[in-house]
PDB file of N, CA, C and O in Angstrom:
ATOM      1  N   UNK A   1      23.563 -81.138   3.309  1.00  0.00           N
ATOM      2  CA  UNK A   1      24.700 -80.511   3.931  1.00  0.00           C
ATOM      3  C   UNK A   1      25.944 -80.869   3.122  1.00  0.00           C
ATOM      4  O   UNK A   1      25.989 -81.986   2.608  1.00  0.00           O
ATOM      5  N   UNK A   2      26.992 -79.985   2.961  1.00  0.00           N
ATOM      6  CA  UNK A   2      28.239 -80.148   1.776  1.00  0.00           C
ATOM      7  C   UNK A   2      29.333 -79.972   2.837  1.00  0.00           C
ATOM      8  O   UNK A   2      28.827 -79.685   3.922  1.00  0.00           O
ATOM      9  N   UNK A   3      30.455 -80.038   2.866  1.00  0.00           N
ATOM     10  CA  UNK A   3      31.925 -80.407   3.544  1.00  0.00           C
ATOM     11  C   UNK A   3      32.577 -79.987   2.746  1.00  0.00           C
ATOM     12  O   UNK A   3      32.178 -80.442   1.674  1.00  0.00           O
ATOM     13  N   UNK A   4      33.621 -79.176   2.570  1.00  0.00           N
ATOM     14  CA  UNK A   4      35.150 -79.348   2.249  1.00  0.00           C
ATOM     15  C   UNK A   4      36.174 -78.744   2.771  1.00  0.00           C
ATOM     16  O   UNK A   4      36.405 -77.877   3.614  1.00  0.00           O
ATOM     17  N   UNK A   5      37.133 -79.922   1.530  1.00  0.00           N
ATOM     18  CA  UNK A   5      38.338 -81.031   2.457  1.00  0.00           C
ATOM     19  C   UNK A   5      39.108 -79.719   2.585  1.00  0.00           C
ATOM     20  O   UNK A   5      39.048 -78.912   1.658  1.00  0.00           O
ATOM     21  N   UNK A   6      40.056 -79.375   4.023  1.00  0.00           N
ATOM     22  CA  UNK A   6      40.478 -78.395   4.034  1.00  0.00           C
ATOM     23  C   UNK A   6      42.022 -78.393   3.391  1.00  0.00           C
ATOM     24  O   UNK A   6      42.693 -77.375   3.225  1.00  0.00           O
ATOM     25  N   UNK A   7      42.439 -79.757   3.065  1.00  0.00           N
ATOM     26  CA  UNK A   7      43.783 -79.929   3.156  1.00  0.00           C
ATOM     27  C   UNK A   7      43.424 -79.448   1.392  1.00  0.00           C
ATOM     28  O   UNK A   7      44.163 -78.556   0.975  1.00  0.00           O
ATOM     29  N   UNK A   8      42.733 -79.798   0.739  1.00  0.00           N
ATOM     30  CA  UNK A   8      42.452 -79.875  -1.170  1.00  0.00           C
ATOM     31  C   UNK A   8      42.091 -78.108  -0.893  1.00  0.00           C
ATOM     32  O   UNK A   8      42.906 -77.388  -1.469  1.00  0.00           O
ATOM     33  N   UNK A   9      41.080 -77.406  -0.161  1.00  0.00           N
ATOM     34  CA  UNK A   9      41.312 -76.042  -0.288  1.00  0.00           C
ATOM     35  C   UNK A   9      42.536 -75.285  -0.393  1.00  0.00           C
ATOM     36  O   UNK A   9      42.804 -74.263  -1.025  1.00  0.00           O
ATOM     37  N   UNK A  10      43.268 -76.078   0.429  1.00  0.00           N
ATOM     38  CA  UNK A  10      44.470 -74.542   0.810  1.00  0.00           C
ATOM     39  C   UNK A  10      45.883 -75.132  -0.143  1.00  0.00           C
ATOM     40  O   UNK A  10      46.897 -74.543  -0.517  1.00  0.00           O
ATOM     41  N   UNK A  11      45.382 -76.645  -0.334  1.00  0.00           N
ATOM     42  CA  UNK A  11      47.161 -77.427  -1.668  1.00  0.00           C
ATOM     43  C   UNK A  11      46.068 -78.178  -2.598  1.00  0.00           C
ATOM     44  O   UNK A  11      45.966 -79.404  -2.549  1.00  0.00           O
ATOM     45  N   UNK A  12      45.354 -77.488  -3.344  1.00  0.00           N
ATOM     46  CA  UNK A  12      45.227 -78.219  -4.588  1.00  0.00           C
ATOM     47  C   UNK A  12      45.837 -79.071  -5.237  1.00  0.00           C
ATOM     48  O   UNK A  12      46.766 -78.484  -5.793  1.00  0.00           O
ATOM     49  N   UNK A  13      45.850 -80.544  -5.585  1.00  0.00           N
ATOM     50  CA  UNK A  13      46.501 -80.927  -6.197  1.00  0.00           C
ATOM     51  C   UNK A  13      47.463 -81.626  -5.493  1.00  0.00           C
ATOM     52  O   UNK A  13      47.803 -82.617  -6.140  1.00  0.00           O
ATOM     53  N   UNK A  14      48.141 -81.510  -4.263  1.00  0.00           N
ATOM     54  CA  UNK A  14      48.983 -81.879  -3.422  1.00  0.00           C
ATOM     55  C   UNK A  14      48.739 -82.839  -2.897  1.00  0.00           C
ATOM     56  O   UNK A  14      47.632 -82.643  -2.395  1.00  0.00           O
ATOM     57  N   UNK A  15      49.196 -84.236  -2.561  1.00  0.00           N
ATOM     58  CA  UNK A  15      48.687 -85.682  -2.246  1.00  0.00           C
ATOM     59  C   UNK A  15      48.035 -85.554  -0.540  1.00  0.00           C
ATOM     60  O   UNK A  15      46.920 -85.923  -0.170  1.00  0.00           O
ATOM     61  N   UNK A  16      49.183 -84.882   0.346  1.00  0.00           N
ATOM     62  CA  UNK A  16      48.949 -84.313   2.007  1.00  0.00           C
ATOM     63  C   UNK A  16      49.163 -86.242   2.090  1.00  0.00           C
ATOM     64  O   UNK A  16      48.100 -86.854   2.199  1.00  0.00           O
ATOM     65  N   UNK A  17      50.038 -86.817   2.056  1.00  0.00           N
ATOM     66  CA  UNK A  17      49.484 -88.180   2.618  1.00  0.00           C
ATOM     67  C   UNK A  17      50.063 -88.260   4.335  1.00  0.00           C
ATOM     68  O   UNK A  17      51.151 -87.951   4.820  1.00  0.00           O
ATOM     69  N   UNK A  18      49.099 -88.687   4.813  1.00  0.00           N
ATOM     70  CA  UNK A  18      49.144 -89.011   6.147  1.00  0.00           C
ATOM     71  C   UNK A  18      49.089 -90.387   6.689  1.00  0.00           C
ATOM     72  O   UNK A  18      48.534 -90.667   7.751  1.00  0.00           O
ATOM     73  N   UNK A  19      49.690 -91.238   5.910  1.00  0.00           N
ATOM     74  CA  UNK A  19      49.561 -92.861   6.135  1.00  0.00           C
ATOM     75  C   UNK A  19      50.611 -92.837   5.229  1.00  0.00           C
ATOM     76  O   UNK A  19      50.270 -92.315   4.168  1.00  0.00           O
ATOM     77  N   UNK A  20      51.607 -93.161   5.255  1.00  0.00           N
ATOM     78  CA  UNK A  20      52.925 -93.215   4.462  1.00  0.00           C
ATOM     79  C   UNK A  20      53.986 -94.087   4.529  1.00  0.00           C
ATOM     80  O   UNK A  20      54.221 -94.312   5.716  1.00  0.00           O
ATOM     81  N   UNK A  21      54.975 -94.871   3.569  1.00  0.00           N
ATOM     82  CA  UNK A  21      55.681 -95.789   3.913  1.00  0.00           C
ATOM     83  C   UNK A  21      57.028 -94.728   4.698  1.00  0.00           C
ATOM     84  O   UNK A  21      57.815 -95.212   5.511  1.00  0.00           O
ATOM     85  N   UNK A  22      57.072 -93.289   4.273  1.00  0.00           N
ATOM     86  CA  UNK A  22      57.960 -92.121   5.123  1.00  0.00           C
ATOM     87  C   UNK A  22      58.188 -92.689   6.156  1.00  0.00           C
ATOM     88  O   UNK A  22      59.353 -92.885   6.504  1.00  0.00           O
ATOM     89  N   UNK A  23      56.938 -93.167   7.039  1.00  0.00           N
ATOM     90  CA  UNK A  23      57.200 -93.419   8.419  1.00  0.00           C
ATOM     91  C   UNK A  23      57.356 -94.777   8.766  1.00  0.00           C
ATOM     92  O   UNK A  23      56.520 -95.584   8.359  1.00  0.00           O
ATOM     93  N   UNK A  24      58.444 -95.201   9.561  1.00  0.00           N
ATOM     94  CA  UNK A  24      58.944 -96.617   9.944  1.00  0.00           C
ATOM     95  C   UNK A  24      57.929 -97.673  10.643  1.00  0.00           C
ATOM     96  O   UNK A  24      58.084 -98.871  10.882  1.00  0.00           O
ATOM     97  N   UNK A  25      56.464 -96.506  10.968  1.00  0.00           N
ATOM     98  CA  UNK A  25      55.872 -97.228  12.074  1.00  0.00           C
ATOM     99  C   UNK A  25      55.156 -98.307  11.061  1.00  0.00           C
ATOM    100  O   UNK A  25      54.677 -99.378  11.432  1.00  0.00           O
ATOM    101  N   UNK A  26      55.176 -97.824   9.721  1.00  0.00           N
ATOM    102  CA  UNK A  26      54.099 -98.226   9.273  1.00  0.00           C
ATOM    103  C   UNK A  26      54.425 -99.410   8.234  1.00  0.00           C
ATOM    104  O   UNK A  26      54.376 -99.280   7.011  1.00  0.00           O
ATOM    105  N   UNK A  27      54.825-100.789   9.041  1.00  0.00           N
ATOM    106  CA  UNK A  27      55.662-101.708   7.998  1.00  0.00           C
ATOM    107  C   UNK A  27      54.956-102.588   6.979  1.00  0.00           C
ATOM    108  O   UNK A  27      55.507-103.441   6.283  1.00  0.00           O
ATOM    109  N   UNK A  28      53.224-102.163   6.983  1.00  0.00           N
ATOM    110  CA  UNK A  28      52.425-103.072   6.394  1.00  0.00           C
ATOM    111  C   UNK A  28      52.573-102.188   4.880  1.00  0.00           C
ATOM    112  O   UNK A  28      52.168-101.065   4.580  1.00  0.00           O
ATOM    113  N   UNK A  29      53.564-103.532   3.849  1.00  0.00           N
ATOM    114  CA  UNK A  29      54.419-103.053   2.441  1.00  0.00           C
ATOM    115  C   UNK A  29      52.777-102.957   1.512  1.00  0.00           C
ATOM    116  O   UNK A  29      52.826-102.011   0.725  1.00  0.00           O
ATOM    117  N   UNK A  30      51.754-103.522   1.470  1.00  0.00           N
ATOM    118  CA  UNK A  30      50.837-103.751   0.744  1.00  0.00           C
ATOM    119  C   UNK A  30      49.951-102.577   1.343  1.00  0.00           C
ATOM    120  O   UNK A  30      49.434-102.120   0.323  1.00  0.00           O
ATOM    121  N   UNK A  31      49.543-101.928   2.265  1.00  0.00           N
ATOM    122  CA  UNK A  31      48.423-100.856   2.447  1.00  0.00           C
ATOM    123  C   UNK A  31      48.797-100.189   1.509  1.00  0.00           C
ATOM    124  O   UNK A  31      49.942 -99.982   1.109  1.00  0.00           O
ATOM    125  N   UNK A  32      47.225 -99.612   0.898  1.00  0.00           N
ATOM    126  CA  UNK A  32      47.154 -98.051   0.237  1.00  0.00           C
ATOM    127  C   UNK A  32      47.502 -96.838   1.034  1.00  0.00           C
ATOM    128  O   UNK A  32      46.656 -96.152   1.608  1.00  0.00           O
ATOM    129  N   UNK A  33      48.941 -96.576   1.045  1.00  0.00           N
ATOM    130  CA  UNK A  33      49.364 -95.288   1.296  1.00  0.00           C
ATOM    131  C   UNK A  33      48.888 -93.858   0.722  1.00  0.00           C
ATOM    132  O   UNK A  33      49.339 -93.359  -0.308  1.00  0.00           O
ATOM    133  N   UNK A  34      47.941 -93.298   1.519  1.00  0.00           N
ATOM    134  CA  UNK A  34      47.124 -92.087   1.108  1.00  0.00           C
ATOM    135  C   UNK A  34      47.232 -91.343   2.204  1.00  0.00           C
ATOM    136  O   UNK A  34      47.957 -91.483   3.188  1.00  0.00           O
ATOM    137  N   UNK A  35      46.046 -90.139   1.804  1.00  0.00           N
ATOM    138  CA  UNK A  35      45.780 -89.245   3.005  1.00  0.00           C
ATOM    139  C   UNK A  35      44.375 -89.895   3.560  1.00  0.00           C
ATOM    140  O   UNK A  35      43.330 -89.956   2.912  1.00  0.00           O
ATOM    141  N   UNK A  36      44.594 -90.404   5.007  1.00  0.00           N
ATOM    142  CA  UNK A  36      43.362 -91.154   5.695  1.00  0.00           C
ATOM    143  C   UNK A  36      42.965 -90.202   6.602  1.00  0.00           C
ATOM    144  O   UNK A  36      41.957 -90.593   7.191  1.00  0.00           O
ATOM    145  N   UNK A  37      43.412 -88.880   7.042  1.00  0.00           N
ATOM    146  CA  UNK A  37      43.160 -87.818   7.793  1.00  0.00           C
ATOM    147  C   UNK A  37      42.846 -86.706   7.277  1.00  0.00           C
ATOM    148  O   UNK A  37      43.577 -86.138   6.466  1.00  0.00           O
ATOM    149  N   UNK A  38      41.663 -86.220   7.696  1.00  0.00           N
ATOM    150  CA  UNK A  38      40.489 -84.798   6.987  1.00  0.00           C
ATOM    151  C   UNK A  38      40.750 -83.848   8.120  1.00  0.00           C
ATOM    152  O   UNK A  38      41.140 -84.033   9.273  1.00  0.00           O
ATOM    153  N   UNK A  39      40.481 -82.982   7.574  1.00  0.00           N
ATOM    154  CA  UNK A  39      39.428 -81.431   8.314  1.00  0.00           C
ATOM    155  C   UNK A  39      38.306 -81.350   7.319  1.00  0.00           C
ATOM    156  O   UNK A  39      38.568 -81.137   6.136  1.00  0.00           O
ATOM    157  N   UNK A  40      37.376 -81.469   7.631  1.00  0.00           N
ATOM    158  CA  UNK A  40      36.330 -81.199   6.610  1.00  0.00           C
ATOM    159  C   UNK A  40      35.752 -79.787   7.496  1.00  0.00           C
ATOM    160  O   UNK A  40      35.851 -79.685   8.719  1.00  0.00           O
ATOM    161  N   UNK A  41      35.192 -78.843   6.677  1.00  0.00           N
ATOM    162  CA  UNK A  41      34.591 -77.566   6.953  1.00  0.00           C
ATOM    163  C   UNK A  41      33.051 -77.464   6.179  1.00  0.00           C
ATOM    164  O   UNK A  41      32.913 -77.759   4.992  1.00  0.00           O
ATOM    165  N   UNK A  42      32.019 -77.037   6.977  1.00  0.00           N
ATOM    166  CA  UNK A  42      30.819 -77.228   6.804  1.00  0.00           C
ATOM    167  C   UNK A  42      31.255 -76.135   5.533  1.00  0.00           C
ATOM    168  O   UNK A  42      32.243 -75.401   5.536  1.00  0.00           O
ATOM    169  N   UNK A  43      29.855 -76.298   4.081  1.00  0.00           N
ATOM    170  CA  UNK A  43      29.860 -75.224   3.465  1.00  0.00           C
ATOM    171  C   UNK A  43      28.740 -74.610   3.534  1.00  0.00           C
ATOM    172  O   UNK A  43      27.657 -75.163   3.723  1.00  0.00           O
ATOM    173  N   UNK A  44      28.940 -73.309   3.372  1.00  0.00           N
ATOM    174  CA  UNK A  44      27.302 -72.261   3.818  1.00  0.00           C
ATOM    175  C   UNK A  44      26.332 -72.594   2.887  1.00  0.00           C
ATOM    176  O   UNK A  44      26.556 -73.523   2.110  1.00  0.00           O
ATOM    177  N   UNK A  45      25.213 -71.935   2.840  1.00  0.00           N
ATOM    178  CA  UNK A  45      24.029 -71.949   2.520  1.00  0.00           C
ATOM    179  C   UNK A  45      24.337 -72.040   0.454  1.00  0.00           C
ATOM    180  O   UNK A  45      23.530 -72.567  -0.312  1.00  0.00           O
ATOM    181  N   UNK A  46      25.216 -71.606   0.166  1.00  0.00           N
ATOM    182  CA  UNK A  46      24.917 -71.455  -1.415  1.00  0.00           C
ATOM    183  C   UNK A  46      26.557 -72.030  -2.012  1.00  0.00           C
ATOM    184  O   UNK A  46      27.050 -71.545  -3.030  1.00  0.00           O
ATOM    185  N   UNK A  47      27.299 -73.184  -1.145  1.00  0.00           N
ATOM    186  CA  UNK A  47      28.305 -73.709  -1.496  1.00  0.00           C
ATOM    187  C   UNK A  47      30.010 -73.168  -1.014  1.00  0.00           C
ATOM    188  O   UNK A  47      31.211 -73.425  -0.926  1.00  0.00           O
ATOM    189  N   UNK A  48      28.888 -72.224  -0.818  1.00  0.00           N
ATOM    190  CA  UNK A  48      30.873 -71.664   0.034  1.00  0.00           C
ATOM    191  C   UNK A  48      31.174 -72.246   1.106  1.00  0.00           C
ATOM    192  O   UNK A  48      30.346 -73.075   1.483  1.00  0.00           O
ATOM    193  N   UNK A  49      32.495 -72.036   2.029  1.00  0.00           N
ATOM    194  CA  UNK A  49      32.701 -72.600   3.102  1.00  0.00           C
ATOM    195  C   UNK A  49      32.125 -71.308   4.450  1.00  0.00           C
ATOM    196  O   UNK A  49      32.120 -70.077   4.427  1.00  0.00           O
ATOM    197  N   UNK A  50      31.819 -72.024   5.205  1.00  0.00           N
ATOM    198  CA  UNK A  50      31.238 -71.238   6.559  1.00  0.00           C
ATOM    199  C   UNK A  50      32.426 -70.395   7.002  1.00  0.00           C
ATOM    200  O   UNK A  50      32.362 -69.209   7.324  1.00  0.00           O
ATOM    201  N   UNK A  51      33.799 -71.353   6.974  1.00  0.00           N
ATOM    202  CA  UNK A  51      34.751 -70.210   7.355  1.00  0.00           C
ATOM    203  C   UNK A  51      35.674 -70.718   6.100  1.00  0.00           C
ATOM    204  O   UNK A  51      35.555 -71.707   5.376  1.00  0.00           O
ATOM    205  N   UNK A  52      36.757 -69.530   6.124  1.00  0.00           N
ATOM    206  CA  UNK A  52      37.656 -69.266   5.480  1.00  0.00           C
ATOM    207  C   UNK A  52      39.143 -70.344   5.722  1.00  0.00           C
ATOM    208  O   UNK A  52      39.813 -70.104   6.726  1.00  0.00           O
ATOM    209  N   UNK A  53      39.611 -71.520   4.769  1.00  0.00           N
ATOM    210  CA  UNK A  53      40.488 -72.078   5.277  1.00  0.00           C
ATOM    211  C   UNK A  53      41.786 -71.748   4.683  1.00  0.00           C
ATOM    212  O   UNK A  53      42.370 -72.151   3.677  1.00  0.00           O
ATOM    213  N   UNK A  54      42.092 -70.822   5.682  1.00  0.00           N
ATOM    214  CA  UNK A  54      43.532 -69.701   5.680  1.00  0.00           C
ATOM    215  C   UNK A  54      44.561 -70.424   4.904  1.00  0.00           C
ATOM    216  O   UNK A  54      45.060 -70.052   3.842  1.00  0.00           O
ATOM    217  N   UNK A  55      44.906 -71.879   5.794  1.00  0.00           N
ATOM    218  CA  UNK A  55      46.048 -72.606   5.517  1.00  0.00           C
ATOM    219  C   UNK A  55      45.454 -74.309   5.853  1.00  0.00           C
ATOM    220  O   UNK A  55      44.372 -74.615   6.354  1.00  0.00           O
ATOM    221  N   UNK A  56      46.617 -75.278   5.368  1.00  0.00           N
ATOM    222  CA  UNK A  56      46.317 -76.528   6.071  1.00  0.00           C
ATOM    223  C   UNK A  56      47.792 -77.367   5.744  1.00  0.00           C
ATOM    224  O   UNK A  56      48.248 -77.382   4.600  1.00  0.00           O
ATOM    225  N   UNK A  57      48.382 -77.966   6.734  1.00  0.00           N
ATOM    226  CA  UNK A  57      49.509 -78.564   6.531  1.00  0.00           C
ATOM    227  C   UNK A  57      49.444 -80.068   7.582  1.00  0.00           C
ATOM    228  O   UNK A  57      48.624 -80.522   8.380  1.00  0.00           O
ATOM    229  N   UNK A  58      50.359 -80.361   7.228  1.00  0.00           N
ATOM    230  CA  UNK A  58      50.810 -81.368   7.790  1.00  0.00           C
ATOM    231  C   UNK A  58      51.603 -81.274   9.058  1.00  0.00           C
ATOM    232  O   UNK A  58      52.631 -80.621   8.885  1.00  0.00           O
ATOM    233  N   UNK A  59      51.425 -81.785  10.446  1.00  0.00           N
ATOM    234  CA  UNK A  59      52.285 -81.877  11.545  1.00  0.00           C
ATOM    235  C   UNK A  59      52.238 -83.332  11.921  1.00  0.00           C
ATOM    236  O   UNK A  59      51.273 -84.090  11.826  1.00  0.00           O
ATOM    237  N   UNK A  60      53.657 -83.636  12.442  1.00  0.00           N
ATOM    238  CA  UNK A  60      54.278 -84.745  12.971  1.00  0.00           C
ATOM    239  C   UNK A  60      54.614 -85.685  11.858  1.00  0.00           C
ATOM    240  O   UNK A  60      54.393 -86.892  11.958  1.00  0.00           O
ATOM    241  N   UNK A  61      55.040 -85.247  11.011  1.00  0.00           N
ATOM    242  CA  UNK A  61      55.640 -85.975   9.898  1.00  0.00           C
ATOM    243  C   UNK A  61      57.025 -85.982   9.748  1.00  0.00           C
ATOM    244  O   UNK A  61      57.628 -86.303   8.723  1.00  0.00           O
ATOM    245  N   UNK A  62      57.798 -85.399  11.430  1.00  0.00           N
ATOM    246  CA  UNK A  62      58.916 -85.936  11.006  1.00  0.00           C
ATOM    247  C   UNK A  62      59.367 -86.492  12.647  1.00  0.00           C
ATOM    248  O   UNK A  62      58.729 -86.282  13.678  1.00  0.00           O
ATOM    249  N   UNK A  63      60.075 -86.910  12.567  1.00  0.00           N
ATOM    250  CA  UNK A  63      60.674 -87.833  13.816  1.00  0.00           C
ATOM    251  C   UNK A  63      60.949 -86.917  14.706  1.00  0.00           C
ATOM    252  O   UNK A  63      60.978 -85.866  14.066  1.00  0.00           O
ATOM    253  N   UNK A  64      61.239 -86.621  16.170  1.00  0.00           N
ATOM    254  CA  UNK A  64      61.694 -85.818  17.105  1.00  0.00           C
ATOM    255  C   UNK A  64      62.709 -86.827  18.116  1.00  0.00           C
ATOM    256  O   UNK A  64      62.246 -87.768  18.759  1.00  0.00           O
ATOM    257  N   UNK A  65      64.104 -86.458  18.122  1.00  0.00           N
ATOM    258  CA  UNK A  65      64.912 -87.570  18.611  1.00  0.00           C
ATOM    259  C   UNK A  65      64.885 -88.892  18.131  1.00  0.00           C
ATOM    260  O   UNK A  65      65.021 -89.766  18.987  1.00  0.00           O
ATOM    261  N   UNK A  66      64.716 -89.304  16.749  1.00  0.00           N
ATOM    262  CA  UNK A  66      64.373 -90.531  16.607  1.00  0.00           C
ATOM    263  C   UNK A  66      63.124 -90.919  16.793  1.00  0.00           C
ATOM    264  O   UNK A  66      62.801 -91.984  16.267  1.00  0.00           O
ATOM    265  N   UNK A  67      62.135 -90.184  17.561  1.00  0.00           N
ATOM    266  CA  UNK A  67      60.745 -90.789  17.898  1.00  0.00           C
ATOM    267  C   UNK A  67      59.649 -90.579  16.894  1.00  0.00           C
ATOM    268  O   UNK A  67      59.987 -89.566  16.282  1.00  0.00           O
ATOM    269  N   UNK A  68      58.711 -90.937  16.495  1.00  0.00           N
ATOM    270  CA  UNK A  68      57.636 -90.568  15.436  1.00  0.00           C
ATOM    271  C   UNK A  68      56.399 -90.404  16.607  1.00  0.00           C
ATOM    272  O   UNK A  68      56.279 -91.184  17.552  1.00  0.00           O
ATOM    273  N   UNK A  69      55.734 -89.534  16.421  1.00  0.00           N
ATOM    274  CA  UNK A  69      54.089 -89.372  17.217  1.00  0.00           C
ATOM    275  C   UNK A  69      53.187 -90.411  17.045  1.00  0.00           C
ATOM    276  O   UNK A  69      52.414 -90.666  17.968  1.00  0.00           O
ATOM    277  N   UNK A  70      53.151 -91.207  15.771  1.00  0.00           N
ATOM    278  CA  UNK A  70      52.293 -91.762  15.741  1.00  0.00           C
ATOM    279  C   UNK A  70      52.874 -92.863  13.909  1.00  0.00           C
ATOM    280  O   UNK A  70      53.878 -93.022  13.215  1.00  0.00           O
ATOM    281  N   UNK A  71      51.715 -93.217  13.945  1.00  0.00           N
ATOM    282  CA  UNK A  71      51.729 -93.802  12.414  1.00  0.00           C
ATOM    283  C   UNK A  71      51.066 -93.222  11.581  1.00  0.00           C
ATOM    284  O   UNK A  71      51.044 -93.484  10.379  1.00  0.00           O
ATOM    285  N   UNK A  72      50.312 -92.167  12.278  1.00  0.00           N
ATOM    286  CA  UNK A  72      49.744 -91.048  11.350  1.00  0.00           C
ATOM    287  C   UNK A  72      50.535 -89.837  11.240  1.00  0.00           C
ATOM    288  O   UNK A  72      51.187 -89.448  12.210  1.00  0.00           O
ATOM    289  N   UNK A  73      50.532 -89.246  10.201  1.00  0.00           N
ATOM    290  CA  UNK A  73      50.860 -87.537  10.351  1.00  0.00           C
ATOM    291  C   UNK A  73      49.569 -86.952  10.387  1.00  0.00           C
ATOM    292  O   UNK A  73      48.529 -87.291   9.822  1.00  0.00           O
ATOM    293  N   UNK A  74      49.914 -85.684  11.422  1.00  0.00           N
ATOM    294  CA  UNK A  74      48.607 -85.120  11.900  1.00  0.00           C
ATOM    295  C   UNK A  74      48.208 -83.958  10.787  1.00  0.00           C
ATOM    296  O   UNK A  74      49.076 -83.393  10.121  1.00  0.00           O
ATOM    297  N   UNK A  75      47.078 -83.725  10.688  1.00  0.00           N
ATOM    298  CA  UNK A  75      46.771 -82.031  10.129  1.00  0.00           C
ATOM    299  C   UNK A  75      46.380 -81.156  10.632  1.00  0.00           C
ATOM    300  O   UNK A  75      45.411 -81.423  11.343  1.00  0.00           O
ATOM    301  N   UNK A  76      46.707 -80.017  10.622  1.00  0.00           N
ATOM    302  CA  UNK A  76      46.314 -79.021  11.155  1.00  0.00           C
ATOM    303  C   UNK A  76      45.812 -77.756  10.331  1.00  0.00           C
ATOM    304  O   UNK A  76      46.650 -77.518   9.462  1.00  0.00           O
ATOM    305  N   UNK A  77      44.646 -76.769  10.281  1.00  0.00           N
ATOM    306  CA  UNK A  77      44.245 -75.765   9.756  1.00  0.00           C
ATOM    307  C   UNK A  77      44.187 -75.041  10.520  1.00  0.00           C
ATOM    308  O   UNK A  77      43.838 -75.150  11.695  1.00  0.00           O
ATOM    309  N   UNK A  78      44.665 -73.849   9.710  1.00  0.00           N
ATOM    310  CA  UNK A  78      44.403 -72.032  10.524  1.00  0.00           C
ATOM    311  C   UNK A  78      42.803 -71.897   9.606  1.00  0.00           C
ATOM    312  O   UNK A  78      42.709 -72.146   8.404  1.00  0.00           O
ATOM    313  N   UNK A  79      41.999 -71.590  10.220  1.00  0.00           N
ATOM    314  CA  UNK A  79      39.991 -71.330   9.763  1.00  0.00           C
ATOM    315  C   UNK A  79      40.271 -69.652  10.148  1.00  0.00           C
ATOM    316  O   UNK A  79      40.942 -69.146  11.048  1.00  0.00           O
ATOM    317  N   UNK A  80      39.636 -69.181   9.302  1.00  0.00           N
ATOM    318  CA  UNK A  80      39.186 -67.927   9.549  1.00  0.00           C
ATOM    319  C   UNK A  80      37.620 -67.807   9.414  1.00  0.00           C
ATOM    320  O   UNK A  80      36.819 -68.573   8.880  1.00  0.00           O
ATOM    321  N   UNK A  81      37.395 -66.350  10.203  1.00  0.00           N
ATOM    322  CA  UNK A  81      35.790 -66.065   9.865  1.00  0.00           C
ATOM    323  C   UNK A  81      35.805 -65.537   8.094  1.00  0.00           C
ATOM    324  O   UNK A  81      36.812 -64.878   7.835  1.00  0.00           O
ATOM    325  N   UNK A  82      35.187 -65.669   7.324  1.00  0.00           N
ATOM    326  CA  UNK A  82      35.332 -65.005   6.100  1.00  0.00           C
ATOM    327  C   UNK A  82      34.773 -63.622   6.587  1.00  0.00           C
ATOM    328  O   UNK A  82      33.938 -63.490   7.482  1.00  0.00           O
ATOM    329  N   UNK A  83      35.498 -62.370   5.694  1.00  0.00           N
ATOM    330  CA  UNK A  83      34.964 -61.113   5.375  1.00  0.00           C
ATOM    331  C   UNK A  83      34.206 -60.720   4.750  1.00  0.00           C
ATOM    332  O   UNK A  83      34.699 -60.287   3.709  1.00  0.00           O
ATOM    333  N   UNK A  84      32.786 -60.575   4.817  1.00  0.00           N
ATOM    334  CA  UNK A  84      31.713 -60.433   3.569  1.00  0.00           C
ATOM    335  C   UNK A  84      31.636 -58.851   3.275  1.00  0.00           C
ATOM    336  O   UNK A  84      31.873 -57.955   4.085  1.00  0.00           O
ATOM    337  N   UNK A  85      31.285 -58.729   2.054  1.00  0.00           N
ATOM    338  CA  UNK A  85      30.757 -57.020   1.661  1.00  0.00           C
ATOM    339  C   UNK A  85      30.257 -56.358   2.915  1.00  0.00           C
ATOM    340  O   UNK A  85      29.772 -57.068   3.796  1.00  0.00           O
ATOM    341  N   UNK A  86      30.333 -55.103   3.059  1.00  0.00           N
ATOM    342  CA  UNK A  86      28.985 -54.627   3.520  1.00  0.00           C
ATOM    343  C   UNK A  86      27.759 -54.187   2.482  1.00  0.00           C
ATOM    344  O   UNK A  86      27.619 -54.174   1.259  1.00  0.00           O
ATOM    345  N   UNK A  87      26.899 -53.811   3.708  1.00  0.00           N
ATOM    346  CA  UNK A  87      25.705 -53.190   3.216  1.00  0.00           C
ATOM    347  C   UNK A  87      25.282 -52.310   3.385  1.00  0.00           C
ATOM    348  O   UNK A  87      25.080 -51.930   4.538  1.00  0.00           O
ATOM    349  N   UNK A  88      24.934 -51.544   2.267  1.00  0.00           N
ATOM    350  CA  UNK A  88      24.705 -50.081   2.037  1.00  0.00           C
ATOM    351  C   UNK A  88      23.541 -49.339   2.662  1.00  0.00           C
ATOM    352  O   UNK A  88      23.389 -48.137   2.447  1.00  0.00           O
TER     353      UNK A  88
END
């Protein structure tokens, strides 16, 4: 069975970090600041993905009144069904 990462489908190349010194919650100066939060999407039978991952971003990465959600920033994906050919 194969997975992929939905955040590397839709921002190639783009870090997406979701564990970040950005956020105040997170005062431990020595952690590896990365992305510790996935969407992984099953891939079909011959390597593609089962569905289509439209988009994938980042939510709660910024403060609301001063408040942060968490010490994580969350992710979120729009999945689509993919559109295949028809058949003749």
């Amino acid at each position: 069975m194969c997975y992929r990462d939905a955040w590397e489908s839709a921002n190639p190349g783009e870090p997406g970090e979701t564990f970040t010194p950005r956020n105040p919650l997170v005062a431990d100066w020595d952690w590896p600041f990365r992305r510790l939060d996935y969407i992984l999407v099953r891939c079909g039978e011959h390597g593609g993905p089962t569905l289509e991952v439209a988009s994938c971003r980042l939510i709660f990465d910024e403060p609301v009144n001063g408040v942060w959600a968490s010490d994580h920033f969350g992710v979120v994906a729009e999945l689509k069904i993919p559109t295949r050919p028809r058949s003749h």
